[in-house]
N, C-alpha and C positions, 0 to 999 in steps of 0.2 A: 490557660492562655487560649483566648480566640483566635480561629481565622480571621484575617483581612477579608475586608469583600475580594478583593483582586485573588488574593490566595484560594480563597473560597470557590472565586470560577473556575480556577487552575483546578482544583482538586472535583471540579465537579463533572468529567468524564471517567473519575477514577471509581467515586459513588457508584455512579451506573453502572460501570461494570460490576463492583461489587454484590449490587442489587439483581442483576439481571443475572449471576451464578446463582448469589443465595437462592433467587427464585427457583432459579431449573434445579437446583440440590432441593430445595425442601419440596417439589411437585413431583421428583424423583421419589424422596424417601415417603410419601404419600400411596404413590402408585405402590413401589415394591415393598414397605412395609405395613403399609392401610394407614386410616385416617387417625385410628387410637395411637399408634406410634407417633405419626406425624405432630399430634394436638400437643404429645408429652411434649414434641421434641421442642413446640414453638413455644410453650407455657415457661422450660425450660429459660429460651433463650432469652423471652421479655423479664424476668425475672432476675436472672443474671445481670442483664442489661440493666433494668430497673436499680440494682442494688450497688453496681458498680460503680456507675454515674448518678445515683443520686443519694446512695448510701439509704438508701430505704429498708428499716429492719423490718417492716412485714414483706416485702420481695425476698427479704433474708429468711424468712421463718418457713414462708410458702415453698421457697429452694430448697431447703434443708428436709421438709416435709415430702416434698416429691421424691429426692433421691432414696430417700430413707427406706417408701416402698417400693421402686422400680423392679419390676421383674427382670431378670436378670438377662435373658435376651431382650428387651426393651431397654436396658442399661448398654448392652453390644450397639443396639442401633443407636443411640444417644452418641454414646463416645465418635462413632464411625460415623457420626453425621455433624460434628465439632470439628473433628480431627478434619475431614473434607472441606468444609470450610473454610480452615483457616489454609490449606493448601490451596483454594481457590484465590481465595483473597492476598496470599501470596504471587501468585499468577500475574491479577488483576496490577497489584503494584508495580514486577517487575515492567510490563508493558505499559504501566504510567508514566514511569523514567523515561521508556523509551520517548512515548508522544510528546513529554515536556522538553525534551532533548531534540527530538525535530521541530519541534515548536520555535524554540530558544533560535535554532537554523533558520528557519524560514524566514521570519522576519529580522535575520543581520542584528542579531544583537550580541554585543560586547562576549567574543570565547569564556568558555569558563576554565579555572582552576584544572589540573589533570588535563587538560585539552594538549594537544603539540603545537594547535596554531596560540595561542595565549603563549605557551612555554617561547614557541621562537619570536613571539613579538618584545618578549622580556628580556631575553637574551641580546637580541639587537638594543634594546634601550642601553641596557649593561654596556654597549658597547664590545661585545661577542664576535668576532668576525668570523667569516667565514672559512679561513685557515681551521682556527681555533675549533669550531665546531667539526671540523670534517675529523679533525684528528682526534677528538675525544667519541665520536663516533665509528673510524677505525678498528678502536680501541673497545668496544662497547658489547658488553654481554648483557639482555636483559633476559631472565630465564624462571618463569612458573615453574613450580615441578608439582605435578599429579604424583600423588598419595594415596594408598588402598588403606589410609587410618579409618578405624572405622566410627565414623560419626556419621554417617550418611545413611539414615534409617531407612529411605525409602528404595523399594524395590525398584526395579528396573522399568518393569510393564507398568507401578503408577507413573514414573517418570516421562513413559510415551506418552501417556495419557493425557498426561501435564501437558506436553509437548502439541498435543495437537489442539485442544483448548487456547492454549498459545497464540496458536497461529491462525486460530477463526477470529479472537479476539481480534490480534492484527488485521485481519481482513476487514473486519467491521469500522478499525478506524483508520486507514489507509485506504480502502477503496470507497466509489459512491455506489452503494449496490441500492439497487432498485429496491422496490415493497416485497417483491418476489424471491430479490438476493437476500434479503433479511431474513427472509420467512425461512428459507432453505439452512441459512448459518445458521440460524437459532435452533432449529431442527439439528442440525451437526454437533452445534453444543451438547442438546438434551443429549444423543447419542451416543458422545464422551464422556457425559460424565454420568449417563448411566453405566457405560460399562467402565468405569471408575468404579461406582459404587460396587459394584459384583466384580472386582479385580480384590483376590486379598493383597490385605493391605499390608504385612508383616512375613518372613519369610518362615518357609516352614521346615528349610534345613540349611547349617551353615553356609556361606559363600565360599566355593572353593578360589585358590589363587587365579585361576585360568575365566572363572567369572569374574573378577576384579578387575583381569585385563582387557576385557571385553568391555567390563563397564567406563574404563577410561578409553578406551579405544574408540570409544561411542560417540566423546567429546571433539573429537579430529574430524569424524565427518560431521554433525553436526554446526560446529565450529570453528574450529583453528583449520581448516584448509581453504576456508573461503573467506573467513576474516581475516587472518594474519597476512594472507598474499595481499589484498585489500588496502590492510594498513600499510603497509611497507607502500605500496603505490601513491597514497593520499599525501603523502610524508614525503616522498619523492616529492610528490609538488608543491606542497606547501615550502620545501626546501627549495625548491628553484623558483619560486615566487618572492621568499624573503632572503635568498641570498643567492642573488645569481653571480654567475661570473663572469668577466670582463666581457668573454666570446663565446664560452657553452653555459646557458644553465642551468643544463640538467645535472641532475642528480643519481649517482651509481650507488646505493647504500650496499655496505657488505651485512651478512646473515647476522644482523646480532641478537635477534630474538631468538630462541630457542625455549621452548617449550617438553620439558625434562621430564620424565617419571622415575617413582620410586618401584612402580607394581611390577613385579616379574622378579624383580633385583633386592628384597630389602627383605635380611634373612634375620635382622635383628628380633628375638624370640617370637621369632615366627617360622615352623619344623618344616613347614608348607613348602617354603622358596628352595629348589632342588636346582641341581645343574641342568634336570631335564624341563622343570619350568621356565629356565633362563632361556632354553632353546624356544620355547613353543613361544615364549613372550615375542621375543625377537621375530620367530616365524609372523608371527598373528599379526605383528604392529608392521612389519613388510608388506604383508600381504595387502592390508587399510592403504598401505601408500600406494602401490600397484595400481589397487583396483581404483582409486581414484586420479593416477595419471592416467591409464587407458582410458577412463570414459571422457575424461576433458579432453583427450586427443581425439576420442571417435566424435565430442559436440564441437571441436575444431573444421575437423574435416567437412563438417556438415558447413559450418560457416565459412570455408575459404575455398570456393568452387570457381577459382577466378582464373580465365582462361588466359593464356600466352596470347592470343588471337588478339587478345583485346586493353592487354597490360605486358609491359616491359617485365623480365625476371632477370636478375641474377645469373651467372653461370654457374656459382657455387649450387645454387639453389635449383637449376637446371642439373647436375650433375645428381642432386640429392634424389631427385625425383625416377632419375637412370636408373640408378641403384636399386629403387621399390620394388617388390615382387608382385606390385600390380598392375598389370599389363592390359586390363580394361577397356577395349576400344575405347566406350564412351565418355573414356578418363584421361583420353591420350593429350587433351591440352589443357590438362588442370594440373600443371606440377604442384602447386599444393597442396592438393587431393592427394596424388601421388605421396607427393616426399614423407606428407601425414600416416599415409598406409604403410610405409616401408619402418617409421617410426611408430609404428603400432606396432610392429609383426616384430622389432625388436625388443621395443619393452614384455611382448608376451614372451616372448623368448630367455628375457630373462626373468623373468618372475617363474617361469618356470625349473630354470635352471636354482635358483637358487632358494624358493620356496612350496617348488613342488605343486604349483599354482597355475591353475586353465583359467584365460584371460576370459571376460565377460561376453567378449565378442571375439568369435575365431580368427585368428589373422589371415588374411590372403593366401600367403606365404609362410613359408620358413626364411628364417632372416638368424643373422649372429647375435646372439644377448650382447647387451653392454654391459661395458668390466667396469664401468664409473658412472656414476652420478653426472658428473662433469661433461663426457661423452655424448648423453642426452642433450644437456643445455646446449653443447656445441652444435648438436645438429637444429634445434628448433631457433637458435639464437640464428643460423644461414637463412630460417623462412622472415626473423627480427628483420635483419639488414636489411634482404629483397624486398621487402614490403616501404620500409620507410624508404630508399633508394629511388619506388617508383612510385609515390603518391598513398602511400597504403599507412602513414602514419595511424590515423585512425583506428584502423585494423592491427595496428599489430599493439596499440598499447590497452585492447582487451583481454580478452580469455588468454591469448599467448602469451600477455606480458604478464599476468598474475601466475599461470603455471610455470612459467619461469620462475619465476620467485618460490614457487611450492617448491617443485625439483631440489632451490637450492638449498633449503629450509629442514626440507624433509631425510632430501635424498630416498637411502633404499631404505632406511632404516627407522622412517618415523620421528620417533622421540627418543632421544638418548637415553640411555636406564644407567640408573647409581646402583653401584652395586654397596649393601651397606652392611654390618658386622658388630656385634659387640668385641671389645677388644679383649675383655678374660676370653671367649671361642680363639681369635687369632692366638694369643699367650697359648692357651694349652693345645692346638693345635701346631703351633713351632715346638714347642716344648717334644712334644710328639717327635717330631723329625729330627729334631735335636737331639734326643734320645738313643733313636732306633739305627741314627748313622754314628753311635758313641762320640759324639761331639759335644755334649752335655749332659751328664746322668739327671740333674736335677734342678733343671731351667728356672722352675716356679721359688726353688728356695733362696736365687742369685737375689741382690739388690739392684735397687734401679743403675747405677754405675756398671757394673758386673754386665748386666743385661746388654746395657749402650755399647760394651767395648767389645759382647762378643758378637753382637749382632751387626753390628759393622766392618768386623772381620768377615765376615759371609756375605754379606751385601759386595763385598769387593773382590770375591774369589768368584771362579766360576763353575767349581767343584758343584754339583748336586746335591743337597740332600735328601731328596728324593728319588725311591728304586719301587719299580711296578710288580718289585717281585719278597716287598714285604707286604706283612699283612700290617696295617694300621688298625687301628680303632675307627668305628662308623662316623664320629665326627669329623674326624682326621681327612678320613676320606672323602665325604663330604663337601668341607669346604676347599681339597684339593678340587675336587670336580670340578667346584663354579669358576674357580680360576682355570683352571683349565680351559672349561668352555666359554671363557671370556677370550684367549687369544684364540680359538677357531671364529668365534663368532665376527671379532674384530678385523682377523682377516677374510670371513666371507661377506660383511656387511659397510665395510669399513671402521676406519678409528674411533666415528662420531657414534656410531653405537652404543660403547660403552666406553664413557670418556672418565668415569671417577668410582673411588673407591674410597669408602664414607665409613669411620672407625668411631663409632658408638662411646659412649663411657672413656671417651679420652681423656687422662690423668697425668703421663707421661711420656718423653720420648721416647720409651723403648713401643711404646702401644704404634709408633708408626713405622718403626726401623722392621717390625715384627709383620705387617703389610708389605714393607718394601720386598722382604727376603721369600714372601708369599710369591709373590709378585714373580721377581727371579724365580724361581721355581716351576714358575709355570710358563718361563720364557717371555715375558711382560719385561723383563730389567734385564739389559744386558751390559755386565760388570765390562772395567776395562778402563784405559787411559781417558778413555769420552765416553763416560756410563750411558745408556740411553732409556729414559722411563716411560712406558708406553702410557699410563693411566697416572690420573690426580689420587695421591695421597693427600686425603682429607681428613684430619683429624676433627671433632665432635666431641665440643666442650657442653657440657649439659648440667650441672649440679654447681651450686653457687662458688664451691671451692675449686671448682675446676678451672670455673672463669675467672676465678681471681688468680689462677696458676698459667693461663692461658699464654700469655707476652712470655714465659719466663722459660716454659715449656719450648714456644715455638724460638726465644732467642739460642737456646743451648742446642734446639734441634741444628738450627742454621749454622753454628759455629761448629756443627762435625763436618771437615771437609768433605766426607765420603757421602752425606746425603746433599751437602751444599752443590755437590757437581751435578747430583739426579734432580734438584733444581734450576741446574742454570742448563741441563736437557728441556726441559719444560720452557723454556723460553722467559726465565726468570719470573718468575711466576707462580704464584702458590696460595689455596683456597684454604677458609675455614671457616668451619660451621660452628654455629651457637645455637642452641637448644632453650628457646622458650619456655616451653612445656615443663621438661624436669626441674630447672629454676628458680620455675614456679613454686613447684610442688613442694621445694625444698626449700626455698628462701621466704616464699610469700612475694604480692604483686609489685609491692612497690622494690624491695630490694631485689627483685630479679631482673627489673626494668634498669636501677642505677648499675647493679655488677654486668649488664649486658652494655652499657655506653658506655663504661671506663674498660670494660676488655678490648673494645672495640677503639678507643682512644690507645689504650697500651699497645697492641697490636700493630694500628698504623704508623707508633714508633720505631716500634721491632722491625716493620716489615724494612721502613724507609734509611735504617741504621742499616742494613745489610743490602741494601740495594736491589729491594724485590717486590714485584707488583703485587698488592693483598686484594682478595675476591674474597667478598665474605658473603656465605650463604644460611641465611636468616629461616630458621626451624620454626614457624611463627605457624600456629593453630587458626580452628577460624573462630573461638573464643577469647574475651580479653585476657583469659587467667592462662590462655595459651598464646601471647604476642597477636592476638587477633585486634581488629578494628582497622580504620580506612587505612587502606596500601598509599594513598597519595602522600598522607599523614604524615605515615611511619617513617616513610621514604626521607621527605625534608628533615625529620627530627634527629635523620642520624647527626652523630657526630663528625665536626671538619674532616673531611679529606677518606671518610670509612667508607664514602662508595666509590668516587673515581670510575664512573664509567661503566662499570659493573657489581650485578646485585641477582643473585639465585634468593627464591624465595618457594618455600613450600605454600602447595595448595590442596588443604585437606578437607576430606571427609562430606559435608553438605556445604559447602564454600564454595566447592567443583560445581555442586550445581547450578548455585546461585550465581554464580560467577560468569559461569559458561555452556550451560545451557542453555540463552538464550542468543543468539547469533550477535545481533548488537549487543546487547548487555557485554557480548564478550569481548569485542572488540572494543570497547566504552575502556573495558577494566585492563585491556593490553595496552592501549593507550594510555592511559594513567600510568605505567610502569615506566613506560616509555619518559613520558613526560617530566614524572618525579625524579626521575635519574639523572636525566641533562640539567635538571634545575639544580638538585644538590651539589653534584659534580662541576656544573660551572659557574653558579653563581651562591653555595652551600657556606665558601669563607666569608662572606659579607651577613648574610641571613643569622649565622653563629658567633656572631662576632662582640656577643654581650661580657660585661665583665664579670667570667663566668669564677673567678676565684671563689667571692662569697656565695654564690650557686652552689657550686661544686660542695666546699665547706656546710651547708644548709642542707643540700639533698644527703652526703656522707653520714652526718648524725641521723638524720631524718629517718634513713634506709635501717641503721646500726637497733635504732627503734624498733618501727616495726618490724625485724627479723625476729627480736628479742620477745615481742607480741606473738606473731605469728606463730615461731617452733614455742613457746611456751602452751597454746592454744594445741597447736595438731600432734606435736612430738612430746611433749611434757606433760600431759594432762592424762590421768589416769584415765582409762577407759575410754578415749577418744575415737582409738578406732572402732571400737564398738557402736558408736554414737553413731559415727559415720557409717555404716554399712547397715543398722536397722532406721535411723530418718532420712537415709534416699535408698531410690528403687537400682540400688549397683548389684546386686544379684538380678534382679530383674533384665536390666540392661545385659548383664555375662550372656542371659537367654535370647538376646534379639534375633543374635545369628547375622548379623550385620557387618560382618568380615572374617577374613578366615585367620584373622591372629589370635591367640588367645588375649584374653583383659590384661591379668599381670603376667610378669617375667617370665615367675615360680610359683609353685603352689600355696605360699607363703601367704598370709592374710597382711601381713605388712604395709603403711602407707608408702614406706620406702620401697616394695616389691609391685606395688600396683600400678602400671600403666598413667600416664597423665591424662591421659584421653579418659578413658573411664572417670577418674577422679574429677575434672571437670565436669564434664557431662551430665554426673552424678548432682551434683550440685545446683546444677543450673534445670534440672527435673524439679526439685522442693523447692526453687526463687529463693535461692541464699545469692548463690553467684558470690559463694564466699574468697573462690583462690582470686578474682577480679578487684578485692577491697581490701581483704580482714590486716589489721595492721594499721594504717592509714591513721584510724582518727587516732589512735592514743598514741602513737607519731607526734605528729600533731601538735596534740594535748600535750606530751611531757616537754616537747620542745620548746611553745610557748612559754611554759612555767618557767622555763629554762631562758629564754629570749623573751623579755615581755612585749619588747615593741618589734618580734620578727615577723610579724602578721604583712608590715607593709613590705619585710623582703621576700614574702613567699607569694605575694601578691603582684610584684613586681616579675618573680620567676615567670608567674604565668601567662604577662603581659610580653616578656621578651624574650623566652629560652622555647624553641618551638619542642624540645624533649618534655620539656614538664608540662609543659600545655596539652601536648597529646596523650601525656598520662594522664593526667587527671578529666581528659575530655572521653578518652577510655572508661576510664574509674566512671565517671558521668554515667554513662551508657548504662552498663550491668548494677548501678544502683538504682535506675530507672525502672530495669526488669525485674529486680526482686520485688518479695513481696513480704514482709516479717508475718503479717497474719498466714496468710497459708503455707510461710515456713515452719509456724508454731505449730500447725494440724500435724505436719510428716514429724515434729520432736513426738507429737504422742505416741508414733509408732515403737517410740524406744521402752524397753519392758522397765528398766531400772528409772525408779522415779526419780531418786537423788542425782543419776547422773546427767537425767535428761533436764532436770533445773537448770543443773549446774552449766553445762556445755551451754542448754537456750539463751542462757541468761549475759554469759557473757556474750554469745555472739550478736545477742538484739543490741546490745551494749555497744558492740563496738561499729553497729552499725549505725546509730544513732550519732557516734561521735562522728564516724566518719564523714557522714552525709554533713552535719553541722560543719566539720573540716575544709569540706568540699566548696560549699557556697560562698561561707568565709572569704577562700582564697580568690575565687574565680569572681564574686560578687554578685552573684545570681541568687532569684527567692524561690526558685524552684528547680528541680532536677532538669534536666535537656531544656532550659529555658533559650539557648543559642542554638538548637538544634531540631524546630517547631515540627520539619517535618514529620522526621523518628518519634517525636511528642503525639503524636495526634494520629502517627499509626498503631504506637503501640496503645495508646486511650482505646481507638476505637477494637482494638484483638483483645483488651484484658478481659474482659465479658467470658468472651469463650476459651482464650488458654487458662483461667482461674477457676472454670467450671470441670476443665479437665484435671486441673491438679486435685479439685477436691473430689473427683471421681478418681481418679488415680490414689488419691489415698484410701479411702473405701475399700477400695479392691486388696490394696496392700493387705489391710489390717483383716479380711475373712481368708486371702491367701495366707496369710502369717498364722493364723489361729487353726491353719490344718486343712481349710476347704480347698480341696485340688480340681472343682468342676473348668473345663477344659474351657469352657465361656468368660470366667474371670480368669485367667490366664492371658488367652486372647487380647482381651478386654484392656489389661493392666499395660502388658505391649504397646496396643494400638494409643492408650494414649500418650507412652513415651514418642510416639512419633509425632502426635500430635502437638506436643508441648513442645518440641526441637522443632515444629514445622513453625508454631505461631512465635517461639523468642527469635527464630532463622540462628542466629553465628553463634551460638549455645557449646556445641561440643570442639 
């Protein structure tokens, strides 16, 4: 499919960017590797190009002929000069968004989708008032959570790199720079992305946890401190613009954004995450916050130098400025100046007090730290009033009014951290204390009943099981720490610090009674007539059977009085998490997608039988085989009544950066959260409202199918995991060093012991993107046979059920990005012939059906034919991530035959980074 002309213009400052990297990359790789390198590299490129888009087999023969002799640091520059590319050309994109997104502004044309102004202008049609809104707003948690999963290949230093490329582009198309400003960017360019090129590109020793925190930490100043206050203020008035009220209409929104992390806090088999880590996390992410309210208060100070002489003040705000310990002659009638210095010298004061931390700029004075978050707001909110009181509206709804919003956002503590657990560690760690205070000789041997009656006996007493003067076992002790150093933390930091506690492999009520009694223990629960629970017990349904146990789990949990009251502490209220990923691994795509919206339907009956608000936090990757694809999507697809206001959502791996790296881009994608929530939430029962019986009945068999496909394919098939581990580069990948978790659980080579992350990942390196499809078309297939004329009711699913329509628009996506030819190259790496038939064959098979399945339904003659953009960017990347796949195979099969020179090692790496940079939501 062509461009339109009009498309064609649109797209034609995205070209030139493109063009004008490729150019300084290949004049770069000219200078620093000479002109025989560079000649390979372009013979290369037209060749590839040549044969991709026009299927020309002497481009084919001439390709295959060059790689065949490449010298093997000529093969290094090859790959490192593909691999840059498509990370340029990623650059170039995300900043096309941007300018087609000011664009779309500038000239007042019609909000889009995900937008808040569109969302409230729908709302109002609806008939939505403005009651109704404030109070599902109230009510409203919208919450990212950063992830140290590691899919995010790239280092940190390519990532500045990225970063400041970034922002020269921006300059070139936001500002009118002269012939001379040109000359000087283009010069900055070369600069960057020369020393890109002499930046390695692959890490040369694991990432410890305390670099992971740093690398999210990176995202808050870069991003979420100046976009999230930002939005909350745009929203404000887009709110008081489309629903004012009788007499005020402005708008007060409470904090509902919150932007969560896992890194510091998520010990699930990972040895790394220590009580002492939990400390330094909390310290480091205070410290981000500090050092960014001082300096917006020292760029305050510089803007509010407005004399009493000359403007009416406040006496509160007169009073504020008394108090400063700066005494300044040539300050003495600037109480703003003032009141700003005295509000310096305390936030230094407590940043020191409580992380040990010299402010950027020395205070005046000595001043009292503040005990609250809240305390600050109070005193910058007395400069709020003063100013709007005497004409200073203006002024105070700038810099002041956005770090107000930080403060309240942030507070001292940043980002919340989950703290999270597999629940066999919790089991045999009670079991442990259950033990050693003879209250149980043999915890592990009870049944689940057994379990529930004794662990609710102890949840209700306030006896100890804990004494500082046995010895425990290393685990035991262990995971006593981190609870531990969660109630120090939480009363030095406050409660928002660490608000949840996230139970892995959840199966049973006792996996959460067994958290609660952790909990107590460490002074977090305290028993009694009015139990009181300091942190969210989160259970963490992940494996197809779990979800289907999930409603039955949480209805019996609810029906024990004794945890029903440490509920209705929480303010009647209780979260759960679903696991993607696992699901996946274990169900296949399609039936992890249905047993994920009927847990999620069962749930919201459970929750609303017993009287209690359900928060569900969605474990979604940033590939489709891990719940990945668009967030605005997913968002409306949920099922009636499963968001209500609130929706946690993990953001992992290369997602974070793509996400949020770029300042708008981030604020684009906050927004969208925003946006999709209040639309489900308040207009979700009308949008769902098809007659979903035969749906339901359709998708049921459909799922029961491919399951039945799926575990026959990975779990059934002799010698599969074999398959799987020598035709993709998943030893490879163990090597990236790309986070500091290990791949699988256990040492176990098992597909059930391995990581989901890996397992995807893995896949989507060879262009199968098999856990995003496999199953689907012989679904499908048997179901027809079964239904001859169901073709028009699956066609119909897709026209009115927005769940199935984003599966299969998902499914869409990663069958665009595979590729069966250069998935047959990675089967020849398998030694066994027979088995490598056997697996290839079925899975070209079922990929053929599927895509046939596909079109069928949806009625389309080609893969992304409704999705032209993602068509015509991934046309123009396949060139060069298909030239790295078949260099990446290369490598594999002389590393696999024994050759360990440190250059093909290298080599094989850089281009896993390559080919996750050019598919982007891969892992």
């Amino acid at each position: 499919m062509s461009a339109s002309p009009d498309q064609a213009d649109k797209d034609l400052p995205l070209r030139e960017d493109i063009r004008l990297l490729g150019r300084i990359l290949g004049d770069t790789v000219q200078q620093q590797e000479g002109s025989a390198v560079f000649d390979v590299v372009e013979r290369i490129r037209r060749n590839s190009v040549r044969f991709d888009r026009e299927l020309d087999e002497g481009a084919r023969a001439e390709l295959e002929a060059i790689l065949t002799e490449l010298p093997r640091d000529t093969m290094l520059a090859v790959i490192r000069s593909f691999t840059y590319f498509l990370h340029l050309a990623n650059i170039a994109e995300d900043e096309h968004h941007v300018r087609r997104r000011r664009a779309h502004e500038m000239i007042g044309s019609p909000p889009r989708d995900g937008s808040l102004a569109l969302t409230l202008s729908r709302l109002q049609a609806a008939g939505i008032g403005r009651e109704a809104l404030r109070d599902c707003l109230e009510q409203a948690l919208i919450s990212p959570v950063l992830t140290a999963h590691p899919t995010e290949v790239s280092r940190k230093s390519i990532l500045y790199c990225q970063h400041q490329i970034r922002g020269l582009l921006d300059d070139r198309d936001r500002l009118r720079l002269t012939p001379v400003e040109l000359a000087e960017n283009e010069t900055a360019l070369r600069r960057a992305v020369l020393t890109l090129w002499r930046t390695r590109m692959v890490r040369s020793t694991r990432l410890a946890v305390i670099d992971e925190v740093k690398n999210g930490i990176s995202y808050f100043d870069e991003t979420f401190f100046v976009e999230l206050p930002r939005l909350y203020c745009q929203f404000e008035d887009q709110l008081a613009e489309a629903f004012p009220a009788a007499q005020d209409g402005n708008w007060s929104l409470p904090n509902f954004y919150r932007v969560g992390s896992w890194i510091g806090g998520d010990r699930d088999g990972n040895p790394f995450v220590t009580a002492g880590i939990l400390r330094e996390t909390v310290r480091r992410q205070s410290i981000a916050a500090f050092d960014f309210y001082l300096g917006e208060i020292h760029a305050l100070g510089r803007e509010l130098p407005l004399s009493h002489t000359l403007v009416a003040v406040s006496e509160a705000l007169e009073a504020l400025a008394e108090a400063s310990p700066d005494t300044a002659p040539q300050r003495l009638d600037e109480p703003y100046r003032r009141a700003l210095t005295g509000i310096y010298a305390r936030l230094a004061a407590t940043a020191s007090k409580l992380d040990q931390h010299e402010s950027p700029e020395h205070a005046v004075g000595l001043a009292e730290a503040y005990g609250t978050p809240d305390e600050i707001v109070a005193d910058l909110q007395v400069l709020v009033t003063s100013l709007t009181a005497n004409g200073g509206e203006l002024v105070a709804g700038g810099r002041l009014r956005r770090l107000l919003r930080a403060i309240g956002v942030f507070g001292f503590h940043l980002a919340p951290i989950d703290l999270r657990q597999n629940s066999e560690v919790h089991a045999r760690t009670v079991g442990e204390l259950l033990a050693r205070a003879e209250r149980c000789a043999d915890y592990a041997g009870l049944d689940e009943a057994a379990r529930i009656a004794l662990l609710t006996d102890e949840i209700r007493t306030t006896r100890p099981l804990y004494s500082p003067y046995i010895d425990y076992a290393a685990e035991t002790v262990g995971e006593l720490a981190i609870f531990f150093a969660a109630r120090e933390l939480r009363e030095r930091y406050g409660a928002a610090a660490l608000p949840n506690c996230i139970i892995s492999k959840t199966d049973g009520v006792s996996d959460l009674l067994e958290v609660a009694l952790l909990l107590k223990e460490a002074g977090l629960l305290s028993p009694g007539a009015e139990p009181r629970l300091a942190l969210n017990i989160v259970p963490l349904f992940e494996t197809i059977d779990d979800l289907q146990r999930a409603p039955t789990v949480m209805h019996r949990l609810f029906s024990l009085p004794a945890y029903r009251a440490l509920v209705a502490a929480r303010d009647d209220q209780h979260e759960v998490m679903l696991g993607y990923s696992d699901s996946n691994k274990d169900g296949g795509f399609l039936t992890s997608g249905w047993e994920l919206y009927k847990a999620e339907i069962g749930l919201t009956r459970v929750f609303a039988e017993h009287g209690i608000r359900l928060r569900l936090f969605h474990g979604r990757g940033g590939s489709v085989g891990r719940g990945g694809g668009p967030s605005y999507d997913a968002i409306l697809a949920q099922p009636a009544g499963a968001v209500s206001g609130q929706i946690r959502i993990t953001e992992q791996g290369e997602v974070i950066a793509s996400k949020y790296a770029n300042p708008e881009v981030g604020r684009r994608n906050l927004e969208i959260l925003a946006a999709a929530t209040l639309e489900e939430t308040l207009l979700g029962t009308d949008r769902d409202g098809a007659p979903t019986d035969d749906f339901h009945q359709a998708m049921e068999a459909l799922s029961t199918l491919a399951y039945g496909a799926y575990r026959q394919l990975v779990y059934e098939t002799p010698g599969f995991t074999r398959y799987f581990r020598e035709s993709t580069p998943i030893l490879e990948i163990a090597a990236l060093n790309i986070g500091s978790r290990p791949a699988s659980r256990t040492a176990s080579e098992r597909i059930e012991d391995l990581r989901a992350i890996p397992w995807v990942f893995s896949w989507a390196q060879c262009r199968l993107m098999l856990p995003g499809w496999y199953g689907f078309g012989s679904a499908v297939e048997r179901w027809r046979e079964a239904n001859p004329a169901g073709l028009a009711l699956l066609q119909e699913m897709f026209r009115r059920w927005p769940f199935f329509r984003t599966l299969l628009s998902n499914m869409d996506m990663v069958l665009a990005k595979s590729d069966l030819a250069i998935a047959s190259r990675y089967a020849e790496l398998v030694s066994d012939g027979e088995l490598r038939n056997t697996v290839f064959t079925r899975i070209r098979d079922e990929w053929q059906r599927t895509r046939a399945a596909l079109l069928a339904i949806n009625g389309q003659c080609e893969l992304l034919a409704d999705n032209p953009l993602l068509q015509r960017s991934m046309r123009n990347r396949f060139p060069y991530i298909d030239l790295l796949n078949h260099l990446q195979v290369e490598l594999l099969h002389r590393l696999r035959a024994g050759d360990d020179d440190v250059r093909l090692q290298r080599g094989s790496l850089i281009t896993i980074n390559g080919i996750a940079a050019g598919l982007r939501n891969s892992g």
